[in-house]
Backbone as a printed PyTorch tensor [residue, N CA C, xyz], in Angstrom:
tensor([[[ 18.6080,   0.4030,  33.0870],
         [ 18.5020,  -0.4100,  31.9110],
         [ 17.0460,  -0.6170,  31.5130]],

        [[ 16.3140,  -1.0370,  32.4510],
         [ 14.5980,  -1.0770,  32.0180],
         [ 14.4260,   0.4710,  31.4870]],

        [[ 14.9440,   1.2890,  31.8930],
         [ 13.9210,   2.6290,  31.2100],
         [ 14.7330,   2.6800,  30.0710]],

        [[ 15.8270,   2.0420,  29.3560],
         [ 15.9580,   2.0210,  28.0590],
         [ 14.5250,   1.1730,  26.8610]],

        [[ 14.6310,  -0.2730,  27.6500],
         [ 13.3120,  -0.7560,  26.8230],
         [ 11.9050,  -0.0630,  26.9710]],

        [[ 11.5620,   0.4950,  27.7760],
         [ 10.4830,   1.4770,  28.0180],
         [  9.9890,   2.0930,  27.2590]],

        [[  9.4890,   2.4030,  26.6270],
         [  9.2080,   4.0870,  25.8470],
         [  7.4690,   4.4960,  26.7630]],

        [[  7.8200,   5.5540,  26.0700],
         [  6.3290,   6.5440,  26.6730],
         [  5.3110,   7.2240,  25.5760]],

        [[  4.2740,   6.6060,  26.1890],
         [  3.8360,   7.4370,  24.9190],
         [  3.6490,   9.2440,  24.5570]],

        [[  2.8820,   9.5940,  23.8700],
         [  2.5560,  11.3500,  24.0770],
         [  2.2410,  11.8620,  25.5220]],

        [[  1.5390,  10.6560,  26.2710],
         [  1.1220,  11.4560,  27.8180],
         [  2.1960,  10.5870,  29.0800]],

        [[  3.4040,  10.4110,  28.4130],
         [  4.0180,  10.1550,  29.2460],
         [  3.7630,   8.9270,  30.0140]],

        [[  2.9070,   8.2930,  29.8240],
         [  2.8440,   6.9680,  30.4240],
         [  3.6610,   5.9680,  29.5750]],

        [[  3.8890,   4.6440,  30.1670],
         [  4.9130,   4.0650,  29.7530],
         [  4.3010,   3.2770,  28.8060]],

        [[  5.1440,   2.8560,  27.9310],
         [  4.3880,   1.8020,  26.8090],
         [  5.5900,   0.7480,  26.5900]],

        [[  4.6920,  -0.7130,  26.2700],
         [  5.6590,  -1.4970,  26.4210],
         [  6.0120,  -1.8940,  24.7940]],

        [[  7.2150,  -2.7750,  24.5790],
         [  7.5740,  -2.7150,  23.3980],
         [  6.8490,  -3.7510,  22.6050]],

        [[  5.5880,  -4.1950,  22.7250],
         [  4.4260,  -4.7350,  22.0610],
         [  3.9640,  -4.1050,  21.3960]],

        [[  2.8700,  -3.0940,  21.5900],
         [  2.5400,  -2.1830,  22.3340],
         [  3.4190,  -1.2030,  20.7410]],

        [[  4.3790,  -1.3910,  21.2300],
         [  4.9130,  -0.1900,  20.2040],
         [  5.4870,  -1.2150,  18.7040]],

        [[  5.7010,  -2.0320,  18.7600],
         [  5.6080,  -3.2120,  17.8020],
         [  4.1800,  -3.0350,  16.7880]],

        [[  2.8650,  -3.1060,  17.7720],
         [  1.8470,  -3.2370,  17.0680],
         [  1.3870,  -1.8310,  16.6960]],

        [[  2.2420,  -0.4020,  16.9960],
         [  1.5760,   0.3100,  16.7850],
         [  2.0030,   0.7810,  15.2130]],

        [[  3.2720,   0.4740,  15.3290],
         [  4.2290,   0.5340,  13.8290],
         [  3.9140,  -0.6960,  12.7410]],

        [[  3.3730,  -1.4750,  12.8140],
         [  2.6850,  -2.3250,  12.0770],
         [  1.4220,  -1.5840,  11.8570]],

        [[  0.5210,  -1.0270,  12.6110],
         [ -0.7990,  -0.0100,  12.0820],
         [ -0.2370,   0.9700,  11.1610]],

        [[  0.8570,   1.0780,  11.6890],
         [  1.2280,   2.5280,  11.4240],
         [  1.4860,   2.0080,   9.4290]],

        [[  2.5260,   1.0440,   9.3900],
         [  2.4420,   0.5460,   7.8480],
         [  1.5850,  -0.2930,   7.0230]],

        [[  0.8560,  -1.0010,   7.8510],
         [ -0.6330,  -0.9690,   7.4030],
         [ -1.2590,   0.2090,   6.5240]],

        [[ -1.5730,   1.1480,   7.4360],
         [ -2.4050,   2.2980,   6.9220],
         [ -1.6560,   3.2940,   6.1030]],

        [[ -0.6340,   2.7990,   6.1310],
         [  0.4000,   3.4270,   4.7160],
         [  0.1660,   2.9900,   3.5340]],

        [[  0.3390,   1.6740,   3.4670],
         [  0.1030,   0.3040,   2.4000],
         [ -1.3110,   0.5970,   1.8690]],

        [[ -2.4060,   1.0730,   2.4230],
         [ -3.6800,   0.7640,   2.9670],
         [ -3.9120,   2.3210,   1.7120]],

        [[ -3.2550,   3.2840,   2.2100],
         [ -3.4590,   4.4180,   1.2290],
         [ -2.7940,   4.6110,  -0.1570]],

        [[ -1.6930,   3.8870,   0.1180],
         [ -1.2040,   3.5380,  -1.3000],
         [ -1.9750,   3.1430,  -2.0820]],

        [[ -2.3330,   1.7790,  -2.0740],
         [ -3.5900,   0.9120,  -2.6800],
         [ -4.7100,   2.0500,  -3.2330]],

        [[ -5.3410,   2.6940,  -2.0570],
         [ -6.3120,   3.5010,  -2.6330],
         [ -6.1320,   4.2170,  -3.8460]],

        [[ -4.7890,   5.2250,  -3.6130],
         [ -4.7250,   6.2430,  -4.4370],
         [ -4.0600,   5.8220,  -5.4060]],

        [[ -3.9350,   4.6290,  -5.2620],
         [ -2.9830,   3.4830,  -6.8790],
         [ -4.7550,   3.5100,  -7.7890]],

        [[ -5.8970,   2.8150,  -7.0580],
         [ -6.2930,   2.4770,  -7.6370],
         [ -7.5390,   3.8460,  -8.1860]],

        [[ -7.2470,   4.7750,  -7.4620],
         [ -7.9340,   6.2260,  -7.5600],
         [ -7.1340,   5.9960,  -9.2810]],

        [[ -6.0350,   6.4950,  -9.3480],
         [ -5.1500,   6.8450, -10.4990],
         [ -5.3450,   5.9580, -11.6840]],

        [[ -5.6720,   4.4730, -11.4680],
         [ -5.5390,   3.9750, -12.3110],
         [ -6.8330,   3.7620, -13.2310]],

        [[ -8.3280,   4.5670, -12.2000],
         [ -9.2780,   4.5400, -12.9240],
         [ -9.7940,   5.4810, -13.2610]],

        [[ -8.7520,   7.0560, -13.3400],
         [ -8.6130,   8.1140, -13.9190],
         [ -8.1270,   7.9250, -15.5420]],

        [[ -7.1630,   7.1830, -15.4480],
         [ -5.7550,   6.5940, -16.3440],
         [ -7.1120,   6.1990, -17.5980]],

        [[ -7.3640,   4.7280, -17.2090],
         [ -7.8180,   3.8480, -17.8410],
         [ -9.4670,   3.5720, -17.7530]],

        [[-10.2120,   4.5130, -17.0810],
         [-11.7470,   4.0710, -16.7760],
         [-11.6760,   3.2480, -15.7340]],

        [[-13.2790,   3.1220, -15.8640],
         [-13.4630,   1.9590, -14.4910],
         [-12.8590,   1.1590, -14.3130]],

        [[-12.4240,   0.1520, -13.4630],
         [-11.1750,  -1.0150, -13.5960],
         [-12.6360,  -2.1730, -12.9910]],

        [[-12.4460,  -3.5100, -14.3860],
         [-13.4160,  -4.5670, -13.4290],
         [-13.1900,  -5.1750, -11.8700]],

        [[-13.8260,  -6.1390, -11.4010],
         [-13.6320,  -6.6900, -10.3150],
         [-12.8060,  -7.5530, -10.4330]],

        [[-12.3640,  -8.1420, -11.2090],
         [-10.7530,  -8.7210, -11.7390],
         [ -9.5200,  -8.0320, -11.2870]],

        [[ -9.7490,  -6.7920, -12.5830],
         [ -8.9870,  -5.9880, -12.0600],
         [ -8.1200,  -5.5130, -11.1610]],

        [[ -8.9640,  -4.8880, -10.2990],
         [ -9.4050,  -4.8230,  -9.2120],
         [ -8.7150,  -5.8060,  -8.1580]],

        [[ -9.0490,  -6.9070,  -7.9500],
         [ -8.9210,  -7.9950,  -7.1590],
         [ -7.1010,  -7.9280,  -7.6070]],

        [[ -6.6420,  -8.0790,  -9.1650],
         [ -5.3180,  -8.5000,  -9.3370],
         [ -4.4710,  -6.9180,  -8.6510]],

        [[ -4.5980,  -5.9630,  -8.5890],
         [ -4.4160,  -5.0640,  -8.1910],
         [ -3.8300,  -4.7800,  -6.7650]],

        [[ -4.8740,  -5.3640,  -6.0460],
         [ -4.8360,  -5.4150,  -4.8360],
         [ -4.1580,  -6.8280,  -4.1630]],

        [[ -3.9450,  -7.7660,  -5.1210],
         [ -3.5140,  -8.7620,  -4.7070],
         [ -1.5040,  -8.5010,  -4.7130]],

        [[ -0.9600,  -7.2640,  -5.3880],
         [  0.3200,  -6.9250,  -5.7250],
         [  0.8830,  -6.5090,  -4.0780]],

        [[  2.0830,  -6.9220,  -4.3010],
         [  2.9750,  -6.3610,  -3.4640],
         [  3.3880,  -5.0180,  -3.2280]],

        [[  3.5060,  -4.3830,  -2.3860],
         [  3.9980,  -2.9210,  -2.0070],
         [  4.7060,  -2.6650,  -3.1410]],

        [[  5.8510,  -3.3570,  -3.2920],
         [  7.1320,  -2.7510,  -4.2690],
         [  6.3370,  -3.2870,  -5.8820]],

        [[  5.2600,  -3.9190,  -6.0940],
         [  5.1480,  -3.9290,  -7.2960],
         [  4.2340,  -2.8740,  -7.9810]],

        [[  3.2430,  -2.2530,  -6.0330],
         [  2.3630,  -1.3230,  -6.1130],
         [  2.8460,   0.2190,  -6.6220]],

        [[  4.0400,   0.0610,  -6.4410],
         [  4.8250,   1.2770,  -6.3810],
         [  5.2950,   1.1160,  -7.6990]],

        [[  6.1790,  -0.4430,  -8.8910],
         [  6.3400,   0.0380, -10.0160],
         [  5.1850,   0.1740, -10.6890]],

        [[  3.6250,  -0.4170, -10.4240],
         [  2.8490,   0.0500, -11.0720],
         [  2.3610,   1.6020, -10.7410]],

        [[  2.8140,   2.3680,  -9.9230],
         [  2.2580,   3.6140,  -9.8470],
         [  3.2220,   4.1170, -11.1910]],

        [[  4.4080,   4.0110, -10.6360],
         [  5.3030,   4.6620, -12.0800],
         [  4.7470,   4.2450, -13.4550]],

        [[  4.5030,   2.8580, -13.4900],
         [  4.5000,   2.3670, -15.4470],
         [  3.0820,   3.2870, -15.7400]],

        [[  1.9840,   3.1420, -14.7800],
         [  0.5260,   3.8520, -15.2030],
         [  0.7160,   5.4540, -15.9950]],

        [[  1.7800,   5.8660, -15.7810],
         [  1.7780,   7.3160, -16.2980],
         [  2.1260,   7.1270, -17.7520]],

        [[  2.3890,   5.8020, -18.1510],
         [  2.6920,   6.0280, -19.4750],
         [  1.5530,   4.8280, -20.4350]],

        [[  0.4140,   4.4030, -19.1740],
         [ -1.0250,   3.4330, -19.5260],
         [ -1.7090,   4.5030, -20.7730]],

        [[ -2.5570,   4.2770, -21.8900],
         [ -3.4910,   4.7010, -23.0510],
         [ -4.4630,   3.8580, -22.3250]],

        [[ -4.7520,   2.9460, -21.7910],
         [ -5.7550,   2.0400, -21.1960],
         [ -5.9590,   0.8420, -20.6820]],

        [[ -6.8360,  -0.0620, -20.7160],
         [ -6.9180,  -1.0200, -19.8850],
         [ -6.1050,  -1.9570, -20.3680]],

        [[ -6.1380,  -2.2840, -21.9710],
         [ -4.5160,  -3.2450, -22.2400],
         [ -3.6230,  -3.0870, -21.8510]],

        [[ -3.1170,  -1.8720, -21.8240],
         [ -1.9600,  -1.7850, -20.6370],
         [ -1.5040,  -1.8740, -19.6560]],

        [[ -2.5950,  -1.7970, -18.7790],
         [ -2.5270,  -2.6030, -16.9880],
         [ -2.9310,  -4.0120, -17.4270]],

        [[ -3.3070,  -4.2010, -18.1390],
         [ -3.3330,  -5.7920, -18.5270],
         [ -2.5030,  -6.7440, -18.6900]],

        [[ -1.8310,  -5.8910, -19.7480],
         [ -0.5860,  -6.5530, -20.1950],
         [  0.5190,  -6.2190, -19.0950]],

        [[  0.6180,  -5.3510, -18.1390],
         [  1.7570,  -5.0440, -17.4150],
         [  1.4730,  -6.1400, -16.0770]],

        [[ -0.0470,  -6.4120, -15.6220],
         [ -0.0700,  -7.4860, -14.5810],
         [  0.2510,  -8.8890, -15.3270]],

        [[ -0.2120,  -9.2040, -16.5990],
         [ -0.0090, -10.1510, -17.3780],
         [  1.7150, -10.5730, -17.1300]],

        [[  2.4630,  -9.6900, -16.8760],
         [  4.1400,  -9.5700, -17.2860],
         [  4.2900,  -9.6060, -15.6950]],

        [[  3.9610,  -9.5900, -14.5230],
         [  3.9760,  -9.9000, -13.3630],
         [  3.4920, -10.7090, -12.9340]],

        [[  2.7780, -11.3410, -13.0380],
         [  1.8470, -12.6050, -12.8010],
         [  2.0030, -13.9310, -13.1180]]])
């Protein structure tokens, strides 16, 4: 029964389920973490530079709102439009 809660890592040593708790939390961290980036890569392709406002409201969004703003940006002309679309979330 213990070597069910167990796991191992790549070199076969044992890892405990902390341990593997905190590694899957990095693990969606640095998911979340690249989203963000390449949200905000896109959105200052889209629309120009984005201010430190911007910016800040951007990063202040939720995963799932990060994700409908990746979709609505493909149909942004510019910065009124991420404006008005955080304006309508906010």
């Amino acid at each position: 029964m213990a070597e069910q809660i167990i796991r191992y890592d790549h070199y076969g040593i044992p890892e405990s389920p902390l341990i593997s708790k905190w590694k899957e939390e990095g693990r969606v961290e640095g998911i979340e973490k690249g989203h963000l980036e390449l949200l905000l890569r896109q959105l200052v392709r889209r629309c120009g530079p984005l201010s430190d406002t911007l910016t800040a409201q951007v990063q202040a969004l939720t995963a799932i709102q990060m994700l409908d703003l990746a979709e609505a940006l493909l149909d942004f002309a510019g910065h009124d439009d991420l404006k008005q679309w955080l304006a309508q979330r906010g």
